[in-house]
C-alpha positions in Angstrom: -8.1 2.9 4.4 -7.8 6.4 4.3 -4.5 7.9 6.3 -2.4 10.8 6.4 -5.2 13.2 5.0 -6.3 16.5 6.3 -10.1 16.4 6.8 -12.8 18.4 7.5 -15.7 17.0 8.9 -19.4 19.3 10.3 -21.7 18.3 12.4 -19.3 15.2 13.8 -20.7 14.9 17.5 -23.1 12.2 16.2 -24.9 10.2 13.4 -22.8 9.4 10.1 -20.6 12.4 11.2 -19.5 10.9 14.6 -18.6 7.6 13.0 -16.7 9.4 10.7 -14.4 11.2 12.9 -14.3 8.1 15.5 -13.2 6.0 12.0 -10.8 8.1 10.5 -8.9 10.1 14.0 -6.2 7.7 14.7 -4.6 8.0 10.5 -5.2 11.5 9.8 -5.6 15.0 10.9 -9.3 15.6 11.5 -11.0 19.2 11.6 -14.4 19.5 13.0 -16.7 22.2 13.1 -20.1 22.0 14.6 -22.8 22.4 17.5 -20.2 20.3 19.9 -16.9 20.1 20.7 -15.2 17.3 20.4 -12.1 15.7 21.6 -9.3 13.6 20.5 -5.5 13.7 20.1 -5.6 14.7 16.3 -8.6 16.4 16.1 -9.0 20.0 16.1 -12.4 21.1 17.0 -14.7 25.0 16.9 -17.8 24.7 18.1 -20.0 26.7 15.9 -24.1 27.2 15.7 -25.0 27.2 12.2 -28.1 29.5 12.5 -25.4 32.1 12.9 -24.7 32.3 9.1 -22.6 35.3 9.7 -20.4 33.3 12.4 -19.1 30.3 10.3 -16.2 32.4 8.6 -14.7 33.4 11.7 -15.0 30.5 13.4 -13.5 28.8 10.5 -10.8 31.4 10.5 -9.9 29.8 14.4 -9.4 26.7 12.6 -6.0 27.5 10.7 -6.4 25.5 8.1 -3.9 25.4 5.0 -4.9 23.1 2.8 -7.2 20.0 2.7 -7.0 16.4 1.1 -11.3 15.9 2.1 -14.4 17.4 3.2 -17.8 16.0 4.4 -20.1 18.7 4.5 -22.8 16.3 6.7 -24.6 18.5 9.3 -27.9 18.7 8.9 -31.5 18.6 10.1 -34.9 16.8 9.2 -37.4 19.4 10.3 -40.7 18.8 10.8 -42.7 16.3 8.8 -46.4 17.8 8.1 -48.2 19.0 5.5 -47.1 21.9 2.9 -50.3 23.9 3.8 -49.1 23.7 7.1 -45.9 25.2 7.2 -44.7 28.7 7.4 -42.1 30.6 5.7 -40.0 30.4 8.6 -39.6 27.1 9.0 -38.7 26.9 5.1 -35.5 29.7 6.1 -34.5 27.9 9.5 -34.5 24.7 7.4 -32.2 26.4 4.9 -29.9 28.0 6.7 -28.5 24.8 8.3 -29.0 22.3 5.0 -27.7 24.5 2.9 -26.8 28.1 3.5 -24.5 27.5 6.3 -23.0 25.1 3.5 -22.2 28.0 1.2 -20.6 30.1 3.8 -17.6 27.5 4.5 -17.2 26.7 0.5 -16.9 30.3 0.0 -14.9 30.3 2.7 -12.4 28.1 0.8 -12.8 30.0 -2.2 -11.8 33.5 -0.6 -9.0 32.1 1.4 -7.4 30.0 -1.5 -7.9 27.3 0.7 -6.8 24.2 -1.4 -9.6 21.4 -1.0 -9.0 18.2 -3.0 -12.5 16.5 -2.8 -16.1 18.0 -1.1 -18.1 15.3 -0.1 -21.9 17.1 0.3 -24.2 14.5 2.6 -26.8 14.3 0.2 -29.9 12.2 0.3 -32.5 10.5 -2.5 -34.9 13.2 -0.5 -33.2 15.3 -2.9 -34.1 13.9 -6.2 -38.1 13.8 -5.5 -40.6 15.2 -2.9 -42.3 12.9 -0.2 -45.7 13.5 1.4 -45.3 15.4 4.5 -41.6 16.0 3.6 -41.5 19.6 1.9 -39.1 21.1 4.5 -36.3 18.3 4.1 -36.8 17.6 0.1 -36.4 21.0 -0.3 -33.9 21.6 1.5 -31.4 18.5 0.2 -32.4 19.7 -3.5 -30.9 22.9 -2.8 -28.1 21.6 -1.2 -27.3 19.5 -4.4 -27.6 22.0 -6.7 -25.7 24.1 -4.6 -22.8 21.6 -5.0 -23.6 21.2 -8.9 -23.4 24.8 -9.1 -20.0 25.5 -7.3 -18.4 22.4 -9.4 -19.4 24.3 -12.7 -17.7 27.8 -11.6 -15.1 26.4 -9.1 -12.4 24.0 -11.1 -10.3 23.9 -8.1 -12.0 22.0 -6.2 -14.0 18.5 -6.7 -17.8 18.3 -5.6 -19.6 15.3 -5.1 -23.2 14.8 -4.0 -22.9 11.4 -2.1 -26.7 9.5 -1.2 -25.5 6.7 1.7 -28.9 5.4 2.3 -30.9 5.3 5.4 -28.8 5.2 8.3 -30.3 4.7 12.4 -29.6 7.9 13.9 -31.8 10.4 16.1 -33.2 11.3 12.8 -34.7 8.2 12.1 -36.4 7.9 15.6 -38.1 11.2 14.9 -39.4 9.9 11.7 -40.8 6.8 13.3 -42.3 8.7 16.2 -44.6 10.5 13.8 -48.2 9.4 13.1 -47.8 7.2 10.1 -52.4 8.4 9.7 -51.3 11.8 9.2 -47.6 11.5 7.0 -48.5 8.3 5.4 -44.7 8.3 3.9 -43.3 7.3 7.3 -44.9 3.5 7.2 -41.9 2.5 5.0 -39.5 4.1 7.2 -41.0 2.4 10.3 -41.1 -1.4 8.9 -37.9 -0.7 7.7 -36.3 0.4 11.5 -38.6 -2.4 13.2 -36.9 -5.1 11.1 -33.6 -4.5 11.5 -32.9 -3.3 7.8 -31.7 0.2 8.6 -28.1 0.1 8.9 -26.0 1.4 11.8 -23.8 5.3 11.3 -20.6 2.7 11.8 -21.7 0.8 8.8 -22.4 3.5 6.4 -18.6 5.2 7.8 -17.3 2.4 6.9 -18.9 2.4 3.4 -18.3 5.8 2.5 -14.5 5.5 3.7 -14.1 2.3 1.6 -15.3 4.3 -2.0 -13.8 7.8 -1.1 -10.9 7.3 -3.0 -12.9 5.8 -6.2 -14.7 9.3 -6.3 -11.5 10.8 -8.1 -12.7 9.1 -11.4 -16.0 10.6 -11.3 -17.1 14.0 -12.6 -17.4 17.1 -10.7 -20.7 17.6 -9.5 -21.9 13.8 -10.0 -24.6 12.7 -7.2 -24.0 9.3 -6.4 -25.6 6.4 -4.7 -22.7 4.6 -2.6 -25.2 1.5 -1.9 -24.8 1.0 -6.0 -21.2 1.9 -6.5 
């Protein structure tokens, strides 16, 4: 149990992030920052579009924020699953901007402000550690983002950075993968035997998960990625 922390929390209005907020509101003072606003007696919230890289400071200025016991940097998007010949540079920069770059805005954020931040807990994923067919926009993306995090955790010794992998999780993310034609992005078949037999595990478990180890991540080494299914 987690309780009388100050926590910041993006992209909270659903998935992984909405269980987190609805999990850990009633002990703590929660900070949200994201697409949607949302409510709750200790919640603060900015609604904030994360295409707009040169927005996230000042809405993160409206925030107030003094100090902060925990951070889950968890918005983030799947893009589209084809293949690498068939995607265009754009794509690669939209996919960025939100995975990542939007990411590095509210750490240097921190950074700038003297903002003291205890633990950042980067949403990371085992996309990150090795390409999938049809997947180049969202391996690419999560790679960067953990090296991103491994990066800040060498220069920045103020502040802890943890990569955390919580395994698959049914969200609208994993609906969109199981929509796609399994002919063309042959990778998906696993995903979709996997969500027709029930072995995908609800945002609520994984919360509940990730809230259970959070506190064990103190003995662990700046920068570490870390599977929580094996921990």
């Amino acid at each position: 149990m987690i309780t009388g922390k100050k926590i910041l929390i993006t992209g909270g209005s659903s998935g992984l992030g909405r269980s987190l907020v609805k999990k850990l509101a009633n002990n703590n003072d929660i900070f949200c920052i994201g697409k949607t606003l949302i409510k709750g007696n200790s919640i603060i919230s900015i609604k904030c579009d994360f295409n707009n890289l040169n927005n996230i400071k000042k809405k993160l200025q409206l925030l107030k924020i003094k100090e902060l016991d925990y951070v889950f940097l968890n918005a983030g998007i799947l893009g589209d699953l084809k293949s690498i010949s068939k995607i265009k540079s754009n794509e690669i920069f939209e996919i960025l901007k939100i995975n990542v770059l939007a990411n590095k805005q509210i750490l240097d954020f921190f950074i700038q402000k003297k903002i003291p931040v205890k633990l950042i807990i980067g949403i990371s994923s085992g996309a990150a550690l090795l390409p999938k067919y049809g997947w180049y926009l969202y391996c690419s993306s999560k790679s960067a983002f953990k090296f991103l995090l491994e990066s800040y955790a060498i220069e920045d010794h103020q502040r802890k950075y943890i990569n955390i992998s919580p395994g698959l999780i049914k969200t609208k993310m994993q609906k969109k993968i199981c929509s796609v034609n399994e002919k063309k992005i042959p990778s998906v078949k696993k995903f979709k035997f996997l969500n027709n037999n029930n072995k995908v595990p609800s945002p609520d478990e994984v919360a509940e998960n990730l809230i259970e180890k959070v506190k064990r991540l103190n003995k662990f080494q700046s920068g570490c990625y870390i599977d929580i299914r094996k921990k």
